[in-house]
DRENMAR-239261 format. One record per residue: residue in three letters; x negated, y, z negated of N, C-alpha, C in turn. Coordinates in steps of 0.05 Angstrom, whole numbers, plus 5000, padded with zeros to 4 digits. Atoms other than C-alpha are relative to their C-alpha. Layout:
BEGIN
ALAXYZXYZXYZ
...
***
This chain:
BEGIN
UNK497949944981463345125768501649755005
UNK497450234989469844765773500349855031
UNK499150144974471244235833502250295018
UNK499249754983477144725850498850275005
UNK502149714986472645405854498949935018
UNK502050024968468645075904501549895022
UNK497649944968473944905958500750215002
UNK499649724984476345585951498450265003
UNK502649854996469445925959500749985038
UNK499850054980469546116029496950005002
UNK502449874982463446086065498950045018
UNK500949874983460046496099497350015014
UNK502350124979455746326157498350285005
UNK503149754983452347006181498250074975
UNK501349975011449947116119498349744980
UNK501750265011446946366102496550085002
UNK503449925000438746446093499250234985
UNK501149845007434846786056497150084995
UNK502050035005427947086043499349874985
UNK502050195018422746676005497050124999
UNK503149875005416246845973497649805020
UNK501350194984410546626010499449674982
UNK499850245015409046115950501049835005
UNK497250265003415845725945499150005033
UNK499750134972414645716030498349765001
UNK502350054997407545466024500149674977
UNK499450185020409944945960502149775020
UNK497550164986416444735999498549835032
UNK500150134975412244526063497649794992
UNK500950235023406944146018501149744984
UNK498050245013412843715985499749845026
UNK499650074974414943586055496749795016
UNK502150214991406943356077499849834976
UNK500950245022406342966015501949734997
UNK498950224993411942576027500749885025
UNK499750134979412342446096496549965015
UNK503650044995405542226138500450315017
UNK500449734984402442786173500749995032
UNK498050094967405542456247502450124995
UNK497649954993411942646212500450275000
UNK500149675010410443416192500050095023
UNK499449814968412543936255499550244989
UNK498749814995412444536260501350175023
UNK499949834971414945056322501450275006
UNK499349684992415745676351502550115022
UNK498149974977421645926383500050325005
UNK499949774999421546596419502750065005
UNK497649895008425747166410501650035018
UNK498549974971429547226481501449784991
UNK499350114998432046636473501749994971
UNK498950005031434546736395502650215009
UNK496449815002438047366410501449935017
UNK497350074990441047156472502449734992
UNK498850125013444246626431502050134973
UNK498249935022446647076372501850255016
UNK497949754983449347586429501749925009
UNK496250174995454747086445501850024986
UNK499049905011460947326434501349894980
UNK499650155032463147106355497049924996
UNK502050205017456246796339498650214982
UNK500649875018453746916270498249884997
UNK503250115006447746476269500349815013
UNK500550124975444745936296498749724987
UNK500850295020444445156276497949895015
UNK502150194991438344766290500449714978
UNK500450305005438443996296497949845007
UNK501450124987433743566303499749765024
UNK499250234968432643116373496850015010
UNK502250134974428042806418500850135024
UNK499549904959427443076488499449705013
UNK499850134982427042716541497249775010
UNK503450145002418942516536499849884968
UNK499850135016421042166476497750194967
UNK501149795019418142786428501950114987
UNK497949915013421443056370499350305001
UNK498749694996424543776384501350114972
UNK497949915017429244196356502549985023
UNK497949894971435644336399502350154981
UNK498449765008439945016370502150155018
UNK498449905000445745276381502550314982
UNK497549805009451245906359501349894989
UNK498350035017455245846310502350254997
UNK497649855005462646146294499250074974
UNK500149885030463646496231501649764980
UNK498850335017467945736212497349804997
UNK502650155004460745496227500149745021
UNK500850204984462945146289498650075027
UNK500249914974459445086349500550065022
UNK500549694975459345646405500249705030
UNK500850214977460045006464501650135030
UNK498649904986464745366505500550384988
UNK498949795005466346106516501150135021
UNK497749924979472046446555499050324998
UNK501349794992469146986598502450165014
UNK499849914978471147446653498549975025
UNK502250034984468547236720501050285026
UNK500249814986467447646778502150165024
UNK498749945005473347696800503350114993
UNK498149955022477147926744501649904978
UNK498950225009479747266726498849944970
UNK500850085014478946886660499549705008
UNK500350244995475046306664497249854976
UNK501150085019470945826607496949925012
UNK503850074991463045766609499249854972
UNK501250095023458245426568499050144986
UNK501349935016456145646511496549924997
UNK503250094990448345716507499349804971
UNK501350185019444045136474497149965013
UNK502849965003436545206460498249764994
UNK502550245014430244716459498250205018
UNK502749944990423844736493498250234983
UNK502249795019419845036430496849935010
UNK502250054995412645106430498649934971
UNK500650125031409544616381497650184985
UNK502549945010404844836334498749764980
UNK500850155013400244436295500350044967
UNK497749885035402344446213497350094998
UNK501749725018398244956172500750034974
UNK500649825028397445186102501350295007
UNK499249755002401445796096498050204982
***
């Protein structure tokens, strides 16, 4: 593929990700312990309340996770909405109560629950 075909590829954010066999998961998180120590390997759980009310904001087509430290000096995640340009959801112009238009924050997610790494 030519330099120019790939600037005018658009792409498309809601449909980024895809299934994976358990294998390639179970291979791909093995690379990952074998090259980093086992202090650096995470994993975590994020529940679903908090997913969909993030993809039920209005435009968001998915949802970026970065990595961060909280506040107890522990590494998180912290996620946010994404536009269909793939930017982030930080602001969104509502309707308040009333009737008016007025700008709110867009929601942003941490506080996962760690889990310890595993063998898939």
């Amino acid at each position: 593929m030519n330099k120019e075909s790939l600037v005018e590829q658009k792409i498309n954010f809601q449909t980024a990700g895809e299934e994976i066999t358990h294998e390639l998961a179970a291979k791909m998180i093995k690379n990952h312990h074998d090259k980093y120590s086992y202090d650096e390997s995470h994993s975590y759980t994020i529940g679903k309340n908090i997913l969909e009310a993030i993809l039920a904001q209005p435009g968001c087509v998915g949802i970026t996770f970065r990595d961060a430290i909280n506040e107890f000096g522990v590494k998180t995640l912290v996620y946010v909405g994404v536009d269909n340009k793939g930017n982030s959801i930080l602001e969104l112009t509502t309707v308040n109560d009333h009737g008016k238009l007025a700008v709110t924050h867009g929601m942003i997610g941490d506080r996962l629950l760690p889990v310890v790494w595993a063998d898939l």
